[in-house]
C-alpha positions in Angstrom: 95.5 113.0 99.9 94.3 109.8 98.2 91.6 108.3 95.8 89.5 106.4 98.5 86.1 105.0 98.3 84.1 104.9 95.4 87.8 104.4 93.6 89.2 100.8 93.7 92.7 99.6 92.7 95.9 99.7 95.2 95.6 103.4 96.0 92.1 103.2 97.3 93.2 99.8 99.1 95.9 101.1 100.9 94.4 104.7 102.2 91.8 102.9 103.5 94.8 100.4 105.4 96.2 103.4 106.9 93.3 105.4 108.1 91.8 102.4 109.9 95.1 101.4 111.6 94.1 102.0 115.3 97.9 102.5 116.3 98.5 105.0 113.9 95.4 106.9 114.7 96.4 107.0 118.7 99.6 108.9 117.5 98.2 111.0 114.7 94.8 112.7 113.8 95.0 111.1 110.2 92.3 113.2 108.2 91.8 112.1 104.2 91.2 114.6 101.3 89.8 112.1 98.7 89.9 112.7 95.5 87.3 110.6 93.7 84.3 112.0 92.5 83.5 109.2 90.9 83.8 104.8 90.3 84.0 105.2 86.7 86.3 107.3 85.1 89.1 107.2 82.7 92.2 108.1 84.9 95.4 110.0 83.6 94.3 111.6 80.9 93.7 115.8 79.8 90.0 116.7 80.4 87.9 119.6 81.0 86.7 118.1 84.6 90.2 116.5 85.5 91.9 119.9 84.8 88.8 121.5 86.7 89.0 118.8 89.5 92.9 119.1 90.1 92.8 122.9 90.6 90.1 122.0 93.1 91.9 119.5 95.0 95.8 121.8 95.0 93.4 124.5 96.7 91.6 122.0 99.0 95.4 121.2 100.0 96.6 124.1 100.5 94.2 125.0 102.9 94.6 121.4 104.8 98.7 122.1 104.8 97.8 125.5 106.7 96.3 123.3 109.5 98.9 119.9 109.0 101.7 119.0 109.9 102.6 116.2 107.5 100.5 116.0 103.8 101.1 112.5 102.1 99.7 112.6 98.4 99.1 109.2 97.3 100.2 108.9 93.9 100.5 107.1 90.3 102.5 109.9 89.0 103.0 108.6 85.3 101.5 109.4 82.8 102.1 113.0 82.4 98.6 114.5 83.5 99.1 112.8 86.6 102.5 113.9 87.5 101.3 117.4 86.6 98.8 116.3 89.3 101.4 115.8 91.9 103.8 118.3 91.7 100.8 120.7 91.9 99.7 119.0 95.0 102.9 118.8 96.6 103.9 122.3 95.5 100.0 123.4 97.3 101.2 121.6 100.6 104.7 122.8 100.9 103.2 126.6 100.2 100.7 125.6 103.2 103.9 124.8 105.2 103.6 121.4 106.3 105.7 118.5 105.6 105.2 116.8 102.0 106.1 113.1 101.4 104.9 111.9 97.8 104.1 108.7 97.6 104.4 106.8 94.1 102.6 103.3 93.5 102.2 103.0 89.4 104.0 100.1 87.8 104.7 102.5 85.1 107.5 104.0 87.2 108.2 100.8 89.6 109.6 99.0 86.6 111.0 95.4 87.1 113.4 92.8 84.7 111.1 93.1 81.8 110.5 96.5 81.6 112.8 99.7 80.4 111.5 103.6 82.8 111.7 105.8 79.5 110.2 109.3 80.3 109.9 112.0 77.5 112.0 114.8 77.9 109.3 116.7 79.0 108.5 114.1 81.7 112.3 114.1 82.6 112.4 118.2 83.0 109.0 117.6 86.2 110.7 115.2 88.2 113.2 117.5 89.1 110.6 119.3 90.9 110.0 115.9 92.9 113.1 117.9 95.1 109.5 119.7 96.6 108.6 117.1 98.5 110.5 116.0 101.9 110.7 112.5 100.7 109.6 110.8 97.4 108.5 107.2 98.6 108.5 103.9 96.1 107.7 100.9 96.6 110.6 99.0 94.8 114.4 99.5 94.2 113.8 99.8 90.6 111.5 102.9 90.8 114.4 104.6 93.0 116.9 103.5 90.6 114.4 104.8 87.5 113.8 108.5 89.2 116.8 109.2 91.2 118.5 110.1 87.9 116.0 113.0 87.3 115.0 114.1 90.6 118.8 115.3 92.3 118.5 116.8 95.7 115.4 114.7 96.3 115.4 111.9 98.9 113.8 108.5 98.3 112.4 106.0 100.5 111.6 102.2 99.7 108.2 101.4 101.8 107.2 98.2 100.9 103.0 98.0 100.7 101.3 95.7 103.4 98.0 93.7 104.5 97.0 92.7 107.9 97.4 89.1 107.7 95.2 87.9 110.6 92.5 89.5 108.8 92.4 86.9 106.3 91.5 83.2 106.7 93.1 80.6 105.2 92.3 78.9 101.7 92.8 75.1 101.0 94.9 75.3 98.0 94.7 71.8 97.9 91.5 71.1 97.4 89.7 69.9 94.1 88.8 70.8 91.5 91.1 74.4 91.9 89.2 77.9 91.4 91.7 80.3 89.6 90.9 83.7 91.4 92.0 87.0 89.6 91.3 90.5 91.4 91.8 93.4 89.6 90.6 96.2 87.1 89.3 93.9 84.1 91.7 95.4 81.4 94.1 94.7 78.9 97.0 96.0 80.9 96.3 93.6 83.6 96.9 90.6 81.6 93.2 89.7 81.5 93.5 89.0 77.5 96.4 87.0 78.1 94.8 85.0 80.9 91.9 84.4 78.6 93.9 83.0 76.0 96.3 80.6 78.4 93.2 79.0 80.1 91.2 78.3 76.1 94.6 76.9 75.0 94.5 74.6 78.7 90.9 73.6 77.7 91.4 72.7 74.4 94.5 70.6 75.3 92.4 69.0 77.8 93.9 70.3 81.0 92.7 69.4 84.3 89.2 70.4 85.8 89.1 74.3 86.6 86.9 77.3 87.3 88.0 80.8 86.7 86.7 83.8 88.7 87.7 87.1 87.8 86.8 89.6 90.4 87.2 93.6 89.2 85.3 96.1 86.9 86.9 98.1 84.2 86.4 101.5 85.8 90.0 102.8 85.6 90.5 101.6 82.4 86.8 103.2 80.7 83.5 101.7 79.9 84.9 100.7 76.0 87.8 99.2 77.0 85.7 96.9 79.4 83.6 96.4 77.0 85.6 94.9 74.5 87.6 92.9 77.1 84.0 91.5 78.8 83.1 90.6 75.4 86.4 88.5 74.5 85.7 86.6 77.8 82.1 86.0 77.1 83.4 84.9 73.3 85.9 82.3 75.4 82.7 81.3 77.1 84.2 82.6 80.3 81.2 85.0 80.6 80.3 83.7 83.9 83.4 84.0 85.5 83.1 87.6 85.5 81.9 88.2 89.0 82.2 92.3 89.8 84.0 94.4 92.0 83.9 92.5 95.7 85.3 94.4 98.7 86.0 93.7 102.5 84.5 90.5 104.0 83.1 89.6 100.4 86.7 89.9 99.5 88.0 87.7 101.9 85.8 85.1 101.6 86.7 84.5 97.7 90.3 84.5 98.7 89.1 82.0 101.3 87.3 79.6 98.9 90.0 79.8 95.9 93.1 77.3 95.7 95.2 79.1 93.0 95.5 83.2 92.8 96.9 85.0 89.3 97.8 88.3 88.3 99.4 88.5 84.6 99.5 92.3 84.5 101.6 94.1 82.2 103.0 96.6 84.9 102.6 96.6 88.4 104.2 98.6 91.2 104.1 96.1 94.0 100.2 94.8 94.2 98.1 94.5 97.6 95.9 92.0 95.7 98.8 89.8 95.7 99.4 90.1 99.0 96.3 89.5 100.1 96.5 86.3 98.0 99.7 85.1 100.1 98.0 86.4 103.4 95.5 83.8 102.6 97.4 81.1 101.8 97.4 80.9 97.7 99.8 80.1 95.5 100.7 83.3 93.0 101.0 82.6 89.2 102.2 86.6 88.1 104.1 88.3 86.0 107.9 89.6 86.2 107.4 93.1 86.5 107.2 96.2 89.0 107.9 94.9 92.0 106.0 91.1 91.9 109.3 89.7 92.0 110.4 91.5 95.2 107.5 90.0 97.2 106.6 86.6 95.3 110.2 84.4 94.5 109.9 82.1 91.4 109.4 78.4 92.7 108.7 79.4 96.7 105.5 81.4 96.8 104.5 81.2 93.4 105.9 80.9 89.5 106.5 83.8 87.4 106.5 84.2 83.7 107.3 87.0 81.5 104.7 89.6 80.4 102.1 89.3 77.4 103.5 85.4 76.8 100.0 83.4 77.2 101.9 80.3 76.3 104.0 80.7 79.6 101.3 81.5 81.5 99.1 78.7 80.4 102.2 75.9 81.5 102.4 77.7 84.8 99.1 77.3 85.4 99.0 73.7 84.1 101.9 72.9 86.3 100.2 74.3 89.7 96.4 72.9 88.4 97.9 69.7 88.1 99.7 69.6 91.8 97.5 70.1 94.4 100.3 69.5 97.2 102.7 72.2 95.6 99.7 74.4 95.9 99.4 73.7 99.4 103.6 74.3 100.0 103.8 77.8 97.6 100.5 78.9 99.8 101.9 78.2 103.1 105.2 79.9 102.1 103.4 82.9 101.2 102.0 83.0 104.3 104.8 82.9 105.9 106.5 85.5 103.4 103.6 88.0 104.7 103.7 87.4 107.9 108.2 88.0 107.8 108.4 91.2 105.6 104.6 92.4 104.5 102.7 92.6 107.9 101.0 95.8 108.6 102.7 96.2 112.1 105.6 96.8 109.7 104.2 99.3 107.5 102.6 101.0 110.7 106.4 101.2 112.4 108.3 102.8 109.2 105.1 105.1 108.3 105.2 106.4 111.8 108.8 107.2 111.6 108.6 108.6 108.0 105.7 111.2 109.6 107.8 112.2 112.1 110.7 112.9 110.5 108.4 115.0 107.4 106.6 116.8 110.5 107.7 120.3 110.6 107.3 120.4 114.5 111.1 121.2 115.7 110.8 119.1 118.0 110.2 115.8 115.0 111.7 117.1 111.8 115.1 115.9 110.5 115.5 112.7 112.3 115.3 110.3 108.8 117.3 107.9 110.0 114.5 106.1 112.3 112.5 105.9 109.1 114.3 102.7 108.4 117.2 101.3 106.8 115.7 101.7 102.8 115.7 105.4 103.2 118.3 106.8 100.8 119.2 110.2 99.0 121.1 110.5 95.9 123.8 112.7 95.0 122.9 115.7 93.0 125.8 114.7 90.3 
């Protein structure tokens, strides 16, 4: 159960990684409920249709748990209207009977160094019900650390996202002058605004020769909010570098062309676009939240600054603009980084054993402990 095509964002990116694994599919029937009526639309919030549209989707999972064996609901969980979301949907597939693993990927739970998890007391009082699902997977520490207080009885499970690096060609970070790729949804919360400012302050001090391309639209975050943010780029006379939502081999081949790759978000759980950015070979200039520093490491793969500080992210990118062989070493490290811990034979061999342990069949369920090493489950103290 998943937002999947026309939805983009992490989500979307890695249903669509899962349900096209062959391997996978030659041990399961892997069938998707997606939930996306819609590109555009303002996620998270109350609404007449999303109220309608969730009440739809618990029934349409009710009735798939009646046939399954395993139900995975794909989930951001925070803010409230989503997590109102979830439980339903898990509550839908454990009253179906099958097995119920709920998988969370919001940054607003995967908090990292410069972030504080503060849920309202209301928030606290639903994730005790989180106990409904078999397992509760994250895809950091800190989003264990952050929920496990509030959920007792419920078992967690680190399963660190994936890409299938020898889908992606390498990028000569190296070369001259360097094109500054950012994918993601064009919004405040992902650091665009802060981006914009850094790269005027590098112009006007007379950095180095650039080119920006910022690949994304502003569907998650609503047609105003885009907008405003389209029209501060355009103001920065950046308007150019807005290039759209790009997919697949389109995708690829901007990853392929760019020499520097950055992602200043505000939050972040632990983002596929950047590791398909290491996959191909780019250096990462990010942010120290969620889980970025669990898969980039400050001075190896990439350099990391803290949140919503433009003047730190301007110096990072002056530092990597003006060395084109430390592009070239971060990049290669990150391809190596990918190919070590992020690989999607990785993901395919834990998922597996996470399925079979959630399957009801007598023969499968119970046996957690082949679902890896990262599998834990707090006390209810």
């Amino acid at each position: 159960m998943a937002q999947a095509f026309p939805a983009q964002g992490g989500i979307a990116t890695y249903a669509g990684t899962v349900l096209a694994d062959p391997r996978l599919n030659e041990e399961f029937d892997l069938v998707l409920l997606n939930t996306t009526r819609r590109a555009v639309r303002l996620a998270g919030t109350f609404s007449l249709s999303n109220t309608w549209h969730g009440i739809v989707d618990t029934v349409r999972v009710w009735r798939a748990a009646r046939r399954a064996d395993v139900v995975h609901v794909l989930t951001a969980l925070m803010r409230t209207p989503p997590l109102v979301r979830a439980l339903a949907l898990c509550g839908a597939a454990r009253l179906g009977g099958a097995g119920v693993l709920c998988h969370v990927h919001t940054g607003l739970v995967n908090v990292g160094p410069n972030e504080r998890f503060a849920p309202s007391r209301v928030q606290r009082q639903m994730f005790r019900w989180l106990r409904i699902a078999d397992a509760v997977i994250t895809v950091s520490d800190a989003a264990t650390r952050g929920l496990a207080p509030f959920a007792p009885g419920a078992r967690f499970i680190r399963l660190d996202n994936a890409v299938d690096g020898a889908s992606f060609d390498p990028a000569e970070p190296a070369a001259e002058p360097p094109t500054i790729l950012f994918v993601g949804t064009i919004a405040a919360r992902k650091g665009v605004l802060d981006l914009v400012e850094a790269l005027v302050r590098l112009r006007d001090a007379g950095a180095p020769d650039w080119r920006l391309e910022l690949v994304g639209s502003g569907n998650e975050a609503g047609e105003e909010e885009a907008r405003s943010v389209g029209d501060v780029v355009a103001r920065a006379g950046l308007g150019h570098s807005l290039l759209g939502p790009l997919h697949g081999v389109a995708l690829r081949e901007r990853l392929r062309l760019a020499q520097l790759f950055v992602l200043p978000s505000h939050s972040e759980g632990q983002p596929i676009g950047i590791l398909e950015a290491m996959a191909s070979g780019l250096p990462v200039v990010a942010t120290k939240v969620g889980g970025i520093p669990d898969i980039v490491a400050d001075g190896v793969e990439g350099l990391l600054v803290d949140p919503r500080r433009p003047d730190q992210l301007a110096e990072a990118l002056r530092r990597l603009i003006e060395a084109p062989a430390l592009r070239a070493q971060m990049g290669e490290a990150g391809r190596r980084r990918v190919a070590q811990d992020f690989d999607l034979a990785t993901l395919r061999r834990s998922l597996a054993a996470i399925y079979r342990a959630a399957s009801r069949r007598p023969q499968a369920a119970g046996d957690w402990g082949s679902a890896g090493p990262r599998s834990t489950r707090p006390s209810s103290g």
